[in-house]
N, C-alpha and C positions, 0 to 999 in steps of 0.2 A: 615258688607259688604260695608257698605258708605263708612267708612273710606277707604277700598281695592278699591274702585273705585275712589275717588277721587283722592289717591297715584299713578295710572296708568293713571290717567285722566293728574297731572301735570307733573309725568316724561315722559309721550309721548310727551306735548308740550314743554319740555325743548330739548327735542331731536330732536322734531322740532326747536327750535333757534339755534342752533346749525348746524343743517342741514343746515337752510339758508343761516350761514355762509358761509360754507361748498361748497355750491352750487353758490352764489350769488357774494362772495367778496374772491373767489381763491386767486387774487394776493395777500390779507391779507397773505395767509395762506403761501405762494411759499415765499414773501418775508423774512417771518419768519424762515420759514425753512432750505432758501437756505442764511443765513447769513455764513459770513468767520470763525465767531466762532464755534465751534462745542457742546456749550450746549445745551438741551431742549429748545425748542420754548416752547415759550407759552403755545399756542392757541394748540399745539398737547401733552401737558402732559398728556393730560386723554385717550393716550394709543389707538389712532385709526390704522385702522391698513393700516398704509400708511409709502411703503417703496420707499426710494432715489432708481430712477435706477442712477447708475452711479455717486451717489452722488449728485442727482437734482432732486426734484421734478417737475412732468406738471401741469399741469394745467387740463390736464384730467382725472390723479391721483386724484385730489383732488375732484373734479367734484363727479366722480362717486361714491366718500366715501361720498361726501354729499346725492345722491341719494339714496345707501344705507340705511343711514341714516333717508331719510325720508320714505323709505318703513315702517321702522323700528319704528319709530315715527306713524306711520300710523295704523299698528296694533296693537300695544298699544291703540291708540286713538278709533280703530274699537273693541278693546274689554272692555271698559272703555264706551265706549256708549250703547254695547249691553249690557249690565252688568245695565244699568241706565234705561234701557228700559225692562227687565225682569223684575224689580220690579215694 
């Protein structure tokens, strides 16, 4: 069970750094995005689900996939603590 909890313990804080990106340094993400080439960014290969309106990302697109994100991150973290605390 250790092991199950420590593996949810680090993939909810990686989904937290990620998030912060996400949330913190958008124009990272816009600038990547909205380049003239039309390959994969980076920073968005791992398939989030954020779509160009119009061919453009915002800034509040990005925003609130990071929020997501850290919900997300969040209940991982809140079941990886209660999991450490029933034992």
């Amino acid at each position: 069970m250790t092991i199950v909890t420590a593996a949810t313990l680090l993939f909810g804080s990686l989904i937290a750094l990620v998030a912060a990106i996400y949330c913190f340094k958008p124009d990272l993400i816009i600038r990547q995005a909205n380049q003239t080439n039309r390959r994969a960014p980076v920073l968005l290969l791992f398939a989030l689900p954020i779509r160009p309106r119009g061919g453009q990302l915002t800034i509040r697109q990005v925003r609130s996939t990071g929020l997501g994100l850290f919900l997300l991150s969040a209940w991982f973290l809140l079941v990886a603590i209660a999991s450490l605390i029933r034992f």
